[in-house]
N, C-alpha and C positions, 0 to 999 in steps of 0.2 A: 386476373387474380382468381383464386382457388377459393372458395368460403375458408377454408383454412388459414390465409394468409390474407385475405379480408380484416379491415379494422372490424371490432363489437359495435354495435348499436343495440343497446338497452331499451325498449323506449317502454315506462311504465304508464297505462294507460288507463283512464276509466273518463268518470263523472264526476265535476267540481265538489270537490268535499270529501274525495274518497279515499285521500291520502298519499297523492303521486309524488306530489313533491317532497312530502318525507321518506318517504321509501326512497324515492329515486338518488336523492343528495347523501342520502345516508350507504347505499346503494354503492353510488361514484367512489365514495369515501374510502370503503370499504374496498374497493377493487383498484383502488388508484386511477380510476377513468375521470375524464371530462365529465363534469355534468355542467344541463343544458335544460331552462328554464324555458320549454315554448312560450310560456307567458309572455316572456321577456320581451319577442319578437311580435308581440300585438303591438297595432296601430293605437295612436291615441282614441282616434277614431270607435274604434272597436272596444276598445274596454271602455269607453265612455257609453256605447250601444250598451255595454252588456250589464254597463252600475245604474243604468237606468231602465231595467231588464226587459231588453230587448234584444232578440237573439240574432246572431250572427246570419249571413246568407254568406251562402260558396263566392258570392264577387266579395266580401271581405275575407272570409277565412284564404281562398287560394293567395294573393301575395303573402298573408301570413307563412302561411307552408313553403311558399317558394323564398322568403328571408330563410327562415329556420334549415332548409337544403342550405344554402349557398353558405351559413358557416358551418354548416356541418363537413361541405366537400371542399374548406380551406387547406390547403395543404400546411401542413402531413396532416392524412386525415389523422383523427385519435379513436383509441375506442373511448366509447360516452356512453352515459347513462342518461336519456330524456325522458321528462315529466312532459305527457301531453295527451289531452283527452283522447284523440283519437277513437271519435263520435263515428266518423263515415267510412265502410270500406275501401274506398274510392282513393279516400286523404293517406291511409296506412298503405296503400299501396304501394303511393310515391316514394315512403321509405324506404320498403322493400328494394324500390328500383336506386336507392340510391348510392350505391358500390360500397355498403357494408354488409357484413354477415348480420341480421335483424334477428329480436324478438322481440313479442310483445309481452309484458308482463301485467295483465287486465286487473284491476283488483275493483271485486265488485262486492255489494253490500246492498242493504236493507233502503231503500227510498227515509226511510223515520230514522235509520241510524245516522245516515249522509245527514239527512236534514239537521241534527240534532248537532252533529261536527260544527257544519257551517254556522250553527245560531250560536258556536260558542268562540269562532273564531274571529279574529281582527285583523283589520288591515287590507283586506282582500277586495278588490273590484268587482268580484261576482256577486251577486248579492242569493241569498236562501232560495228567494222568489223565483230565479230560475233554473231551481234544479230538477224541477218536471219535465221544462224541456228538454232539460240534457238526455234524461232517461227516453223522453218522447224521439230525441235524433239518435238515439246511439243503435247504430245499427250493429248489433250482437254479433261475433267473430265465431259462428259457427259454420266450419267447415275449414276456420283459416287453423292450419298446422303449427306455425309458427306462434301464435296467441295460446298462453297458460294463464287459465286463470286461477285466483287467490283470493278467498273471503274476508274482507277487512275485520269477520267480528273475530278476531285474535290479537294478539299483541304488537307491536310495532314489530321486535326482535323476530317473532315467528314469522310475519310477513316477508321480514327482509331476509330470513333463514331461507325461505322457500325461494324467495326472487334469486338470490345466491346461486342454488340447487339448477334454478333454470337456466342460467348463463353456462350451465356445461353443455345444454342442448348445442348452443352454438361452435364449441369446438370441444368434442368427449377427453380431448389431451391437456384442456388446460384446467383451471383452478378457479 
């Protein structure tokens, strides 16, 4: 297959707090794609690691990543829109190789503005306390082509404007 005629793969990524999951379901909505909750596909295991903040190691995250492939490549594939940190150059790679046309849509922020999101949200397994390390793992996508990033301190609407704008990267013919 041609990137042309490749499904879309969205994948909105940053640091817990930084907004992926709304962008990204808002994102899907918006274009009529799959969306795809990496969360979803943690072990009990690991979000238990992470509400008692203790941070993941590659022997937890790698099956994670190798769930989240295997429904991504169910057939037919779809184009989708995923919320997933994508902390490690290594781990975005795997998507890359996974027979869709890829971007990454990074949306990055302020360590005290993230912080200030997570102190006002509920319901979430991650706790505040490790958002240091997030930003201590996230190895910055400079040099990767395919990553745009997007400064959270704007509106929901204009993030998603911009994320919009970016899904022509992956094919200049479509919408």
């Amino acid at each position: 297959m041609t990137n042309n005629t490749m499904p879309k793969l969205i994948i909105v990524m940053g640091v817990s707090g930084c907004g992926k999951s709304s962008v990204a379901s808002q994102l899907a909505n918006d274009l009529a794609y799959q969306f795809v909750e990496a969360d979803d596909y943690h072990s009990e295991q690991a979000k238990n690691m992470m509400a008692k903040g203790i941070p993941l190691t590659d022997e937890i995250r790698l099956p994670w990543l190798n769930r989240i492939i295997v429904h991504l490549r169910q057939q037919p594939l779809k184009n989708s829109v995923m919320a997933y940190s994508g902390l490690k150059r290594e781990h975005r790679q795997l998507f890359r190789e996974c027979g869709f046309n890829t971007i990454f849509v990074h949306l990055t922020g302020s360590i005290a503005l993230i912080s200030q999101r997570m102190q006002a949200r509920t319901g979430h397994f991650m706790p505040e306390s490790m958002l240091q390390s997030q930003f201590d793992s996230m190895q910055w996508p400079e040099g990767e082509v395919d990553v745009v990033d997007i400064d959270i301190q704007q509106s929901l609407a204009d993030i998603i404007e911009q994320a919009r704008v970016c899904t022509t990267l992956l094919n200049p013919n479509s919408g």
